[in-house]
C-alpha positions in Angstrom: 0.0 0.0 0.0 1.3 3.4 -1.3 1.6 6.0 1.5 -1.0 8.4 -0.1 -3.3 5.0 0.3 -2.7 5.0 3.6 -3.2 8.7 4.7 -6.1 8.4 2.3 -7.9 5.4 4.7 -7.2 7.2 7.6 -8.1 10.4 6.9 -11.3 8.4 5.6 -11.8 6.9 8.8 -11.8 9.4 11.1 -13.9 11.5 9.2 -16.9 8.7 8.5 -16.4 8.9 12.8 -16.7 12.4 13.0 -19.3 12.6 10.9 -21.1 9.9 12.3 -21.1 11.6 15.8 -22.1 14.6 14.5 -25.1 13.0 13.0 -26.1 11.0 16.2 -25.6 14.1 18.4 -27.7 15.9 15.6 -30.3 13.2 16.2 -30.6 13.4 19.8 -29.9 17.7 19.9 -33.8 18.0 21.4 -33.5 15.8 24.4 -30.6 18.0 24.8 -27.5 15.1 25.2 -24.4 14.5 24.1 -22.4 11.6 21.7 -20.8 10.9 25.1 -24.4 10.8 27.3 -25.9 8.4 24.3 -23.2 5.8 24.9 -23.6 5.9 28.6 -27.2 5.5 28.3 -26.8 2.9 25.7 -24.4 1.0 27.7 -27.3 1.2 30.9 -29.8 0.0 28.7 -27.6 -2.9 28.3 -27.0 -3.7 32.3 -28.0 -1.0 35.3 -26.7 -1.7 38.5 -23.0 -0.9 37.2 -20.7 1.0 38.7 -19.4 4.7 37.3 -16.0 3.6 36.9 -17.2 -0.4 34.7 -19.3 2.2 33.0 -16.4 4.5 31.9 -13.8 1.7 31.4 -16.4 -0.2 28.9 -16.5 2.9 27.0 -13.1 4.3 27.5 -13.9 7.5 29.8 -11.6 8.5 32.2 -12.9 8.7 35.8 -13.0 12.7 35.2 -14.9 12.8 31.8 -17.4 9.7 33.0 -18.6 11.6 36.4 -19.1 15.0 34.4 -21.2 13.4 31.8 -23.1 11.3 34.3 -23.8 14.0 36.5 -25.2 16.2 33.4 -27.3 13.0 32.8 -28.8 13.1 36.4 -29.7 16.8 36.1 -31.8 16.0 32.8 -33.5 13.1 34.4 -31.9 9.8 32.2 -29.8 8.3 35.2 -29.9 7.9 38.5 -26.7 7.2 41.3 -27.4 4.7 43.8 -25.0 4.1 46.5 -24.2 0.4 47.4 -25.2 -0.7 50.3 -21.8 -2.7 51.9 -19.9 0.1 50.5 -20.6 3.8 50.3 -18.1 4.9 48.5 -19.3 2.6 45.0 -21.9 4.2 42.9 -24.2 2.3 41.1 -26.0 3.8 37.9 -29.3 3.1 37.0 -31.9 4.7 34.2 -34.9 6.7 35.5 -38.3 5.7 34.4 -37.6 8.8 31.9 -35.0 7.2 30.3 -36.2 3.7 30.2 -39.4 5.5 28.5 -37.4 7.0 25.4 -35.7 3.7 24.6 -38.0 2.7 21.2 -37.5 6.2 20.5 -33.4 6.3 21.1 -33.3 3.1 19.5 -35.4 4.6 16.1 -33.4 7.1 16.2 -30.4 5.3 16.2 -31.3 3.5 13.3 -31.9 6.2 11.1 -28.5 7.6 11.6 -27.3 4.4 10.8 -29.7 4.1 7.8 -28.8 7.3 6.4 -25.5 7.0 6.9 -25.1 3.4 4.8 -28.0 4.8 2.4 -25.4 4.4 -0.8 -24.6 0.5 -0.4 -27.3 -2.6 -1.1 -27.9 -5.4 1.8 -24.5 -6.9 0.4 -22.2 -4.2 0.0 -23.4 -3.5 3.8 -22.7 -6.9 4.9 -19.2 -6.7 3.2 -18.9 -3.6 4.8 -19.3 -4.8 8.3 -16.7 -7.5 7.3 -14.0 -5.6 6.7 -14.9 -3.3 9.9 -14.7 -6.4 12.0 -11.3 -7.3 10.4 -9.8 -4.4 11.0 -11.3 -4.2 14.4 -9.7 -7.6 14.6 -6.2 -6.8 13.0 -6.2 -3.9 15.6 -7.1 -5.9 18.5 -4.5 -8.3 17.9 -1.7 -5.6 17.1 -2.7 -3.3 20.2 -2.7 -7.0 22.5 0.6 -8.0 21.5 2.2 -4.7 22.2 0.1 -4.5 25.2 1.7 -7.5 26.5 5.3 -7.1 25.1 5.4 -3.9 27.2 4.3 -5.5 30.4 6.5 -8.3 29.7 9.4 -5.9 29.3 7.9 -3.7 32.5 7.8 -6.8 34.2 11.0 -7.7 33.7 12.4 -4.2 34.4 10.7 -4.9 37.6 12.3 -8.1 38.7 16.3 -6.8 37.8 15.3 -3.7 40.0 14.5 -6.2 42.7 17.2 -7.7 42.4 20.1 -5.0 42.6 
């Protein structure tokens, strides 16, 4: 692959994601949240009960960014904090009757973003589509989990002949 191929994909890439974003937050601009505030309540819709921190790790939030966009979601009614009972200091998240109300609607909503953003291609080309997003998910995944584990390998490593001096 030529370089200008390459800058061409990525530059590609990131702007389908932009672009995407732009078009959910466009979606969702009247109930007045966020690209960041839809994934939260989409990951709540999936399992309540979670804590802030799951919640921001399963969809890469630091600890900062996760309780700012939580608390904007508990000011406009979508999410409720619970504190655990054995332990006061966990938070657990849960949707408001609000929230759990506007699901068929979010979910519609989601789906014509996702419908007008894949408009151009037939039931195959989308298909093959999703294909080669999975495989580069995949190619990624196995790249970023093999340097992930090189580098602890080495840390680790650096660790024990620290020890040892």
């Amino acid at each position: 692959m030529t370089f200008a191929t390459s800058q061409q994909i990525t530059l590609a890439l990131l702007d389908v994601s932009r672009l995407l974003r732009d078009a959910f937050e466009d979606a969702y601009r009247d109930m007045k949240i966020t690209w960041p505030q839809i994934r939260i309540i989409r990951r709540l819709y999936i399992e309540e009960g979670v804590g802030q921190s799951e919640v921001g790790t399963q969809i890469e939030m630091d600890a900062m960014t996760i309780s700012r966009q939580i608390d904007k979601l508990v000011d406009l009614g979508f999410v409720e904090r619970r504190m655990e009972a054995g332990d006061r200091r966990l938070r657990r998240l849960y949707l408001t009757n609000h929230s759990r109300g506007l699901r068929e609607e979010m979910e519609t909503r989601m789906e014509g973003v996702l419908q007008g953003a894949l408009q151009s291609l037939d039931e195959a080309q989308q298909d093959a589509f999703l294909a080669m997003l999975n495989a580069v998910a995949g190619d990624l995944s196995a790249k970023t989990a093999a340097t992930s584990s090189k580098h602890r390998s080495k840390n680790a490593n650096a660790d024990q002949a620290m020890m040892a001096e």
